[in-house]
N, C-alpha and C positions, 0 to 999 in steps of 0.2 A: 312545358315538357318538350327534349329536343323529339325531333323525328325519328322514327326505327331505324332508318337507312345508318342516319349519323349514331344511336347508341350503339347498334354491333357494329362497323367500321372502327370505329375509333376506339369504341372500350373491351370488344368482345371478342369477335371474331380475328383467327391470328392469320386468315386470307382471303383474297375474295378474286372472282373471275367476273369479266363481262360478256354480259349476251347479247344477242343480236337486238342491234336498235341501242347500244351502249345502256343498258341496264345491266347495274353489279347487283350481284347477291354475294352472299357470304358463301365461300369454297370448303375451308374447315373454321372449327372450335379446337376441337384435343384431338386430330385426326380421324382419319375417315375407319379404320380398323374398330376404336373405342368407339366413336359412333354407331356406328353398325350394329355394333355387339348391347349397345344401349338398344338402340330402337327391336331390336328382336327378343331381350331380356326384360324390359323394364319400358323405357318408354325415349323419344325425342322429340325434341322441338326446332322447329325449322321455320324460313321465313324463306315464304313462297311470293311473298312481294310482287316480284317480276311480272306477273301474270296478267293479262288484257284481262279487261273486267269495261262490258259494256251493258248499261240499262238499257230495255228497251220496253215502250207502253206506246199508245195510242189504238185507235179502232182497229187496224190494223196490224196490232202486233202478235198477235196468232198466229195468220197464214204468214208473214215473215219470217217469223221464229220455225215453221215447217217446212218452208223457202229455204232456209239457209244450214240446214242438216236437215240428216239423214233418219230420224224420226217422229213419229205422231206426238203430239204431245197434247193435242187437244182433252187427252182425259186426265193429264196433271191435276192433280191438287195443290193448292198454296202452300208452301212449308214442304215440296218435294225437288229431290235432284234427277236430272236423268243425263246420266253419261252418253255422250253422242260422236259423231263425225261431221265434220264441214266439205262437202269433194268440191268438186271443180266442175265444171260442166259435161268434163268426158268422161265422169267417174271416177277419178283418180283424191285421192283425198288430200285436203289442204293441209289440216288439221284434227287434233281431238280437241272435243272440249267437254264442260258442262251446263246446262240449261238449270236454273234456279227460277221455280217459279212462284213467283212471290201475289198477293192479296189483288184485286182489282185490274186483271188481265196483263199484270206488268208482268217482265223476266229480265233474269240476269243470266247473259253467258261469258264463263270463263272459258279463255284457253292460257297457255303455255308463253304466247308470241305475242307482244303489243300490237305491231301490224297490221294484226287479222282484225283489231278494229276500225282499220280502213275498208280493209276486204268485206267488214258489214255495211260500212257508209256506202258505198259501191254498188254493194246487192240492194240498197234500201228503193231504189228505180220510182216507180209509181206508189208504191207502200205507203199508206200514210200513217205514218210512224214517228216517235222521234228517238232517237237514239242519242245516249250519252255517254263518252266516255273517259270512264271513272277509273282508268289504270291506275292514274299519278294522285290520288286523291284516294287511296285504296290502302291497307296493310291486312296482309293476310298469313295468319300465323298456323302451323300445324303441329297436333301433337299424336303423335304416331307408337302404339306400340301395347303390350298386353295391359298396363297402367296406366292406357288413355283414360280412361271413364274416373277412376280416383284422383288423376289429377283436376281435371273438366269439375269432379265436386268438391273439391278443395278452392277451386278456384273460382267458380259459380255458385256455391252453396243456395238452397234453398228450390231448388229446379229435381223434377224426378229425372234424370238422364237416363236413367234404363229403359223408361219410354222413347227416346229416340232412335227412331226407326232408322234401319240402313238408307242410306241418299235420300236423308230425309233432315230438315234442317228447321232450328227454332231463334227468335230474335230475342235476347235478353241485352241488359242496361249494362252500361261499362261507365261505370259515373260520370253518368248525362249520356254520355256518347253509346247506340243502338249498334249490337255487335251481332254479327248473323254467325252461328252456331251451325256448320252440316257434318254429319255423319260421313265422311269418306276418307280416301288416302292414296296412297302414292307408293308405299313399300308393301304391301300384303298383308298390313298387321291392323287389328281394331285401330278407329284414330277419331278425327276430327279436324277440321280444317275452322278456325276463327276470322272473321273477316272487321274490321272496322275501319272508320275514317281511317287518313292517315297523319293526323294528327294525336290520333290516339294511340296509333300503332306501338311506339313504344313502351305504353303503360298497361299495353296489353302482352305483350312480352316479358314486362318484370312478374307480373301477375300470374302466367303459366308456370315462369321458370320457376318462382318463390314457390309455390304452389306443390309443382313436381318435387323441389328438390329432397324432402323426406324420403321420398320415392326414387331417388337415383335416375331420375332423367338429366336428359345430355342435351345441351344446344349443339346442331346440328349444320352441317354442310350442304351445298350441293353436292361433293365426292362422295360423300357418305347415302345423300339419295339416290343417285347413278346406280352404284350398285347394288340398296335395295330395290329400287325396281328394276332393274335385271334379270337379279333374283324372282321378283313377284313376277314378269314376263310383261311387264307395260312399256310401253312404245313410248319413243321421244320424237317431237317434231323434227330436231336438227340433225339425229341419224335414221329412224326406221322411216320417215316421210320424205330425206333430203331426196328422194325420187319420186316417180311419179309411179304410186300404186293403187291398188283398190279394194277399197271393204275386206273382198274374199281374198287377195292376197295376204292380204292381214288379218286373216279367220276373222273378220268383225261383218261378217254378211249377216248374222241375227239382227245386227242393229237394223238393217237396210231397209226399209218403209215397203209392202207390194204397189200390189196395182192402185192406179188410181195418187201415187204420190205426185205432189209437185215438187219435190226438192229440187236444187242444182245438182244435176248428172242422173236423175233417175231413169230419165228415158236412155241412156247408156246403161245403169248398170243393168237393168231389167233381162235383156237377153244373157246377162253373165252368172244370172242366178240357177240360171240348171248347167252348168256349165264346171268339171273341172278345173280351177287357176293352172295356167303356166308352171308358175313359180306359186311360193307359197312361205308365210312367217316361222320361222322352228327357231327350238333353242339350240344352242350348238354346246359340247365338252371339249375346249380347247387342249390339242398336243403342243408340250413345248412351251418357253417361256415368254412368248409374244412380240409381238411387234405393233408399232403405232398402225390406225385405220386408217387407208385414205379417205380423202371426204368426199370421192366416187365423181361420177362426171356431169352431177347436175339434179338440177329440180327436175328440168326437162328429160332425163334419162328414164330408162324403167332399169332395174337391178340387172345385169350382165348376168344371166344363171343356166346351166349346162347341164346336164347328166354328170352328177360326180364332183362341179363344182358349185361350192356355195359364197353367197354374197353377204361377207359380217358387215352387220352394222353397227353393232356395240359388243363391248366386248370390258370386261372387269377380271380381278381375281375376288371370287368369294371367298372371305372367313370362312361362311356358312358350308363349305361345300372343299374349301384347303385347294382349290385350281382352280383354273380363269374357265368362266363360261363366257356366250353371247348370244346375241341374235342373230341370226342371219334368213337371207332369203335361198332356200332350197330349190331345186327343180320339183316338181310334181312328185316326180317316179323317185325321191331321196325322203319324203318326209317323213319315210318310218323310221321308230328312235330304234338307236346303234346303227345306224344305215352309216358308212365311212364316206367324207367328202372332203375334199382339199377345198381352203381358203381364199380369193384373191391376195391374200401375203403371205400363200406359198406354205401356210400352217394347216396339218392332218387336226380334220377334228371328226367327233361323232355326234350324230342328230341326235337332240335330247328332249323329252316331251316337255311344254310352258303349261302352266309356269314352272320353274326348277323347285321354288319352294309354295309348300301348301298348294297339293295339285287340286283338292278341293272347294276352295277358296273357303276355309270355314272359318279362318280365323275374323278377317274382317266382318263376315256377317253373322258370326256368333250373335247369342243372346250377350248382354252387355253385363248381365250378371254372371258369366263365364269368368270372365276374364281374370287373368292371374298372372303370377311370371310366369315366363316363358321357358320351358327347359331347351330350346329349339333343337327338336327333329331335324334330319335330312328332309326325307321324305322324297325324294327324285331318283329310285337305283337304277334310273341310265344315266347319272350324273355319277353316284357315287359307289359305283363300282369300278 
């Protein structure tokens, strides 16, 4: 069976982009508009490949694993996800990722960025640990959207899937080959994320898509995820982190561990927890028919933000919504929605509450016996007014 990489490159996907570290993924299928409109109707399938994926076990691998983000996880259960942050030592955040943790003290963390599996070898110091990493040796396929679960049992038969709990994952057979199963996603909508070898990668992809297609699921792009997480209001390493911020600039200070944490940067962020941010993450309602983002003046930067002016860092036209939204970093005293703020590209937009879609988050953690098409809602009237 050839590799994932080589069946959508060559048979599937009609473009692809590379990412940092020259890793391609696939860009579109049938366009990023059709997509879109799948994954919030019916359902998509994406290949999230790309993604660092480091095992990590030994005596040691607990306070490691609490060492190197920004939460406890000593009360995880086996078969549990928990969405996290990686900072830096001054508080500023590396990375998002996820922590899997799996039977006999072991864990798996995904992020976004192959790299950040150096930046573990790095932090491993005195830990006795061993860490391995399993990027390249990895295929992880996602199927996102209100006809996640129908596909998942068409394609898994024999498995109760309504018992799976939100960020909560189970290991089933992929003939012969052990395919880890979690509950999570990427655009706002019920999903699942499939992980296996990557030799099996592509016979797990025929498998989803045969699987979906009574069902009207779409193979999937990165264009087409961009702008659902946009829409859902999820941060991407290479625009909302390409500076240097923190937890609370990026409303994610719930994550943030108290007293008594040993993580990297907790004794920084610590005094920043009773404390107002400067700046601060919001959605923006873009005026006008846009202009390209620059890609701002660094890791080493913090976001340039002013009274009146805001700092986009992504920025889409939603289907969902008929005009361009984005992220940007606000000043403090802006982050009320309809608050008016100019751009650094010179574009009038108005602050809009995140996420733009499902300000609830109900869809993804619905009960799994909810789920249905999708007739999609707005649901944002500081966007769609």
């Amino acid at each position: 069976m050839k590799a994932l990489h080589d069946y959508l490159f060559r048979e599937r996907a009609i473009a692809a982009t590379r990412l940092e570290g020259g890793v391609e993924t696939p860009l579109r299928f049938s366009g990023a508009r059709a997509e879109h409109s799948a994954v919030r109707r019916t359902a998509g399938l994406f290949d999230f490949s790309f993604m660092a994926s480091v095992d990590i076990a030994g005596p040691d691998a607990l306070p490691f694993v609490e060492r190197v983000q920004v939460r406890r996880v000593r009360r995880m259960e086996p078969g549990r996800i928990c969405y996290t942050l990686l900072c830096r030592d001054d508080g500023t955040v590396l990375n998002d990722a996820t922590v899997w943790c799996r039977a006999g003290g072991r864990y798996t963390l995904f992020t976004g960025r192959r790299s950040d599996a150096a930046h573990l070898g790095r932090s491993a110091g005195s830990f006795d640990v061993s860490l391995e990493d399993r990027s390249l040796g990895r295929a992880v396929c996602a199927v996102q959207g209100p006809l996640a679960l129908r596909a998942l049992e068409a394609a898994f038969p024999g498995h109760d899937w309504k018992t799976l709990p939100y960020f909560g994952f189970r290991t089933v057979d992929l003939e012969g080959a052990p395919c880890d199963i979690g509950r999570l996603g990427y655009t706002g909508e019920a999903g699942f994320e499939a992980i296996v070898e990557a030799a099996a990668g592509a016979r797990l992809w025929q498998r989803l898509a045969s699987a979906g297609a009574p069902l009207g699921i779409a193979e999937c792009g990165l264009e087409a995820a961009d702008i659902l997480r946009i829409e859902a209001g999820f941060i991407l390493f290479a625009r909302e982190l390409a500076h240097r911020v923190t937890p609370f600039e990026l409303r994610m200070g719930w994550m943030v561990s108290g007293p008594g944490a040993t993580f990297a940067g907790a004794r920084a962020l610590e005094p920043m927890r009773w404390r107002t941010p400067r700046r601060c993450l919001a959605g923006v309602a873009i005026e006008g028919a846009g202009t390209a983002i620059a890609a701002g003046a660094g890791p080493d930067a913090v976001p340039p933000t002013r009274p009146g002016m805001a700092f986009l860092t992504s920025a889409a036209t939603s289907p969902l919504f008929a005009r361009r939204i984005g992220l940007a970093f606000v000043d403090a005293e802006d982050r009320h929605p309809g608050t008016l703020v100019r751009l650094q590209t010179g574009e009038r937009a108005r602050v809009a509450r995140l996420p733009f879609y499902d300000l609830a988050k109900v869809r993804p953690r619905r009960d799994w016996a909810a789920c249905r098409p999708n007739p999609v809602s707005r649901g944002n009237e500081a966007v769609s007014r």
